[in-house]
N, C-alpha and C positions, 0 to 999 in steps of 0.2 A: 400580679396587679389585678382586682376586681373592678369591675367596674364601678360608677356611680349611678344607683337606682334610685329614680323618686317614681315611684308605681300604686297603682291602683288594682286592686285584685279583680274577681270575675266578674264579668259585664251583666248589667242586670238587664235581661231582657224583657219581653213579653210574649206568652206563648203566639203561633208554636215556635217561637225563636228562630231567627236568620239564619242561627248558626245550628239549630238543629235542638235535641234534646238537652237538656240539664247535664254538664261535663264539670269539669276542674276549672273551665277557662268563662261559661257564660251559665246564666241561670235564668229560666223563663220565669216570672213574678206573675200571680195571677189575682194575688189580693194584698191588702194593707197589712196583716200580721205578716205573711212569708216576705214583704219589704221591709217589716223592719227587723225582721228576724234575721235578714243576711245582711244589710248595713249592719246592725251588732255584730253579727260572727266578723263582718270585715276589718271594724272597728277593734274589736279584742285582739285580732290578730296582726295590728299597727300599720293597716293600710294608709297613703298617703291622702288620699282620695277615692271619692266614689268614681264610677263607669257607669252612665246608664247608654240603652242602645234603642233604636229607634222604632220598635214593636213594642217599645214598654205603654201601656195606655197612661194616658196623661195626670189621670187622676192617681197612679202609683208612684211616678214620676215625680209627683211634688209631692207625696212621703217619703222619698226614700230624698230628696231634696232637705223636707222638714229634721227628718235626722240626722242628716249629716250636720247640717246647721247648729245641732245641740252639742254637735263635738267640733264645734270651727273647722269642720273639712268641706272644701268645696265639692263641685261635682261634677264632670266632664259627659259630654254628649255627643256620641256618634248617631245624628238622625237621617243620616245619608236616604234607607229607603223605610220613613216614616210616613204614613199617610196621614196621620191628627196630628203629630208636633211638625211646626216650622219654628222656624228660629226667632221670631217676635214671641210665639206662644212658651220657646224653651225658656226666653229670658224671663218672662212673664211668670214663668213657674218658679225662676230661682236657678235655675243651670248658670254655670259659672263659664264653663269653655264648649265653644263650636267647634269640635274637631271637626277637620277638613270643608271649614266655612259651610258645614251640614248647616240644611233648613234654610237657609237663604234664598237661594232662587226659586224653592218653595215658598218664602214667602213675596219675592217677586212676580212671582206667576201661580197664584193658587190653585189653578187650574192642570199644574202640572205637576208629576210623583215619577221615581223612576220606572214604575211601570206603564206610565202614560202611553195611549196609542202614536203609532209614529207620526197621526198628523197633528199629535198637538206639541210635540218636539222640534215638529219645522216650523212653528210658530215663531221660536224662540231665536233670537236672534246671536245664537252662539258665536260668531268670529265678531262681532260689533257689538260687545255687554252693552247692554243700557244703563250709560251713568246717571241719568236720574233717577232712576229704579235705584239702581246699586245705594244710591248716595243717601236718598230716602229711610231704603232700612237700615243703613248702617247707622244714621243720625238717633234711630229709636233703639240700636243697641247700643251706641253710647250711653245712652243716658241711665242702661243697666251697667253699663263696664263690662260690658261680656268680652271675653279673651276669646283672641281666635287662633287656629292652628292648622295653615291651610294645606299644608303636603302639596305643596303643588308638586313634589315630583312622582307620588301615587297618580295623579293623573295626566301629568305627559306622557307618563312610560307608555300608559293606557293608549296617552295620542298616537305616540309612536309607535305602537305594537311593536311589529318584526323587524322595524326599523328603530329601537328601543336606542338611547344612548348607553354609552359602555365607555372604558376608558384599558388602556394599554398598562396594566398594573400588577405589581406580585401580589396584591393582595384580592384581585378581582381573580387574578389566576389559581390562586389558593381557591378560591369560592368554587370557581366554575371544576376545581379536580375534588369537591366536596361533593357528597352525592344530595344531601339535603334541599338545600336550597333551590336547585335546580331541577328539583321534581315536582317541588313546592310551584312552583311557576306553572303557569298553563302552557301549552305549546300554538302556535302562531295562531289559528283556526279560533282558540277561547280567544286569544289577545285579539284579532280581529271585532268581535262580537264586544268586548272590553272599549275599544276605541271607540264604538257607536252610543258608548252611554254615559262613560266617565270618561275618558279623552277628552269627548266634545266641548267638556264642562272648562278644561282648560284655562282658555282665553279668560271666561267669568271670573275664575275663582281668582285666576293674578288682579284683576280689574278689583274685585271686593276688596281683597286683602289691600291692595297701595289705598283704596278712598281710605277704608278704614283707618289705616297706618297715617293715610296723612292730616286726619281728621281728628288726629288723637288718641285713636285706641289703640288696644296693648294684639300685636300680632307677631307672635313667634312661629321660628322656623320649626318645621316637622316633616314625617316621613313615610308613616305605618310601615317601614320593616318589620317582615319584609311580604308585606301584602301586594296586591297588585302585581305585575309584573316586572323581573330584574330591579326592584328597589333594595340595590346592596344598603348591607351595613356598612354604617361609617359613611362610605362612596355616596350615599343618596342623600348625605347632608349636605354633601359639596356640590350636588348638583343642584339641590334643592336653595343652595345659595344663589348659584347661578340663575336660576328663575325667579328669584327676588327680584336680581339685579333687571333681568330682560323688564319683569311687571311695571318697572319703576326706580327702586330704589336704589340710591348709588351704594357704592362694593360696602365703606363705613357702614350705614344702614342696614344693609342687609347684614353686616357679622353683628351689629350691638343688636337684631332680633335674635341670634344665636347663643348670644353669650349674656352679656349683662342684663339687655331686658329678658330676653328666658330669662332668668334667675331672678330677677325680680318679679316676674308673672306666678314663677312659685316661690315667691316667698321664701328665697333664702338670702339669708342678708351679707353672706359672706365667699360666695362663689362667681364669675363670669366678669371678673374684672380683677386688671395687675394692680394691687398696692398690699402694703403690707399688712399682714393678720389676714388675708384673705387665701383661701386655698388657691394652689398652687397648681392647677390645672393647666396647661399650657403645649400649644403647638409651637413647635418650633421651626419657619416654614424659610427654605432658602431664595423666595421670590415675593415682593411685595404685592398683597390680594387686593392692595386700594389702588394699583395697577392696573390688574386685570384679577377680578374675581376665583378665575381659574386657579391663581398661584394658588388658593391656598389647598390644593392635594400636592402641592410640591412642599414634603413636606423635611424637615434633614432627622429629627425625633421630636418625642412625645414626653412632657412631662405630666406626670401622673403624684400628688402627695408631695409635690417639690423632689419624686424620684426620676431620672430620665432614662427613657428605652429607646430602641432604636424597631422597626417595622421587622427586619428579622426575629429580633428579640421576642415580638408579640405573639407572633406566627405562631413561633416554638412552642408557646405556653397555652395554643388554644386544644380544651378538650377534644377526646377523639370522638365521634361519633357514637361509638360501645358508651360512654363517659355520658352523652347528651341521654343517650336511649336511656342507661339505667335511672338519671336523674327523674326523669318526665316518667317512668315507670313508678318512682316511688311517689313524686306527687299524686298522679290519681290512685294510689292505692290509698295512700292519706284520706282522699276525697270519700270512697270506697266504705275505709274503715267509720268515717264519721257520718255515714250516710246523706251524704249533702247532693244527691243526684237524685233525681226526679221518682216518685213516689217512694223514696225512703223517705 
C-alpha cells in the first residue's frame, strides 16, 4: 500500500535561509530570474503546488506567486519567522494557504516577530486571544479566501514540552523502537526553550482557526510531521482532531476539516467523502468519534483503494531504515548531479 501524496517540492526561501544553505529540501531565492527558474524546474517536474518560506523578500514572493498563477498552481506559506510578510501582506501578494495560521498575530501586533524582545511578548495577551483583533484580520482574509492550516498539534506539543501527550499504542511503540524519529526531536532542555515561543502561541492559534471557521473560511486540519516535538505520524492527526474539538468545533466539524473539506481545499473532486465513484479511503473505527473525538484512534482497519489492512499488516510493510537512508541518499545525489544547490 503507498500512500496518497499531494506535495509541494523545496521550499523557496530567502537568503540566508532558516533552514540553512541551498539542499534538496529548501532554496534560498535572491532574485526574480532564480524565482522563476525553480517554480519552472518545480513545475516540469509535476509539483502540486508551490512552498514559499518566510525569508523570502516579498517582492520575490509575488513572482514566484505570478508563476504559479500561469500554471493554476496555488501557493502555500510558511511565514512563522518572517519579519516583512504578515499574513494581510501574504494575501495581498496572492498566497493561497497560511500554514500553521503564520502571519497572523504578526499582523495583530506589528510590533511583534518571533524574535521580539521578551517585553514586547508579555505584552501579548497569549492565554485571553483578543477576539476583536482575531476577528478583524480574519474578516480581511476572507475576503482573499485564504486557507488556513493551523497544526495546532505542532504547537501544544511545544506547550507541553516534557509533558508532551503520547498515547498507549503498537504503533507509537513501533516509532519510539525506531531510531529516527526520536533523535529527530529535541530532548527536554530545547522543548523547554520551544514552549516559550511556539507553545505560548497555542491558545491563539485555536481562537483564529474556530473565528475563522465559523465566519466561513476554508480551515483544514494539519500537523508538520514530524516537526516540533513527538508530532507522530498518523497519531498527530488524531490529536490534532482533538484540539479542534477542545478550540470549538464539535467531533462532526472537526472530522469534515479532515476529510471532505481537506479535499475540497485541494481541489480534489473525488476523495474525503463515502458515495459512490469516490475513492475508497476509509477508517474503520470500533467506537463512535461523534461520541467522543478520541474514538477515532480506535481503530478495527484501514481501507486503502477499497483494499482493507489491518495495523499489524501495515507495520510489516514499513521500509527498514537501511531502505529510508538509501532512498534520501539518492535524491540528493539527484540534486548534486543537476547542480541545484547553491553556487552551482
Amino acid at each position: 500500500m503507498e500512500p496518497r501524496v499531494i506535495s509541494a517540492d523545496r521550499m523557496i526561501d530567502g537568503p540566508p535561509g532558516l533552514w540553512g544553505d541551498d539542499t534538496a529540501y529548501n532554496i534560498n531565492v535572491d532574485n526574480a530570474d532564480l524565482a522563476r527558474q525553480e517554480v519552472a524546474r518545480q513545475i516540469e517536474l509535476g509539483t502540486h503546488f508551490i512552498k514559499v518560506y518566510g525569508w523570502l523578500d516579498p517582492e520575490y514572493m509575488k513572482v514566484v506567486v505570478e508563476e504559479a498563477r500561469k500554471h493554476n498552481l496555488e501557493v502555500s506559506s510558511d511565514i512563522i519567522y518572517s519579519k516583512k510578510v504578515d499574513a494581510l501582506l501574504a494575501a495581498d501578494i496572492g498566497i493561497d494557504w497560511l500554514e500553521h495560521c503564520s502571519g497572523i498575530i504578526e499582523a495583530m501586533y506589528p510590533h511583534w516577530t518571533m524574535d521580539a524582545p521578551k517585553e514586547i511578548w508579555d505584552t501579548i495577551p497569549w492565554d485571553q486571544p483578543d477576539e476583536e483583533l482575531i476577528t478583524n484580520i480574519c474578516k480581511q482574509l476572507l475576503k482573499k479566501d485564504i486557507k488556513l492550516c493551523p497544526t495546532i498539534v505542532l504547537y501544544d506539543q511545544m506547550r507541553l514540552a516534557d509533558q508532551y501527550w503520547t498515547i498507549n499504542h503498537e504503533i507509537v511503540d513501533h516509532m519510539e523502537n525506531s531510531d529516527y524519529l526520536f533523535k529527530h526531536w529535541p530532548q527536554a532542555a530545547h522543548a523547554k526553550q520551544g514552549q516559550a515561543t511556539l507553545g505560548i502561541q497555542t491558545k491563539t492559534i485555536q481562537k483564529i482557526a474556530y473565528t475563522y471557521y465559523k465566519m466561513g473560511g476554508t480551515v483544514v486540519t494539519g500537523t508538520d510531521t514530524p516537526a516540533g516535538i513527538y508530532t507522530y505520524p498518523g497519531f498527530a492527526l488524531h490529536r490534532e482532531l482533538q484540539l479542534f474539538v477542545d478550540a470549538g468545533f464539535t467531533p462532526v466539524e472537526a472530522l469534515q476539516q479532515a476529510t471532505i473539506n481537506a479535499a475540497k481545499a485541494l481541489k480534489i473532486a473525488d476523495l474525503g467523502d463515502i458515495k459512490e465513484g469516490f475513492i475508497a479511503d476509509l477508517l474503520v473505527l470500533n467506537e463512535n468519534p461523534l461520541i467522543h473525538i478520541e474514538n477515532t484512534m480506535k481503530i478495527d482497519q484501514i481501507v486503502k483503494d477499497g483494499e482493507m489492512y489491518t495495523i499489524p499488516e501495515l507495520l510489516g510493510n514499513i521500509p527498514t531504515e537501511q531502505e529510508m537512508n538509501d532512498y534520501i541518499s539518492e535524491l540528493i545525489k539527484t540534486f548534486e548531479q543537476q547542480g541545484l544547490y547553491a553556487g552551482n
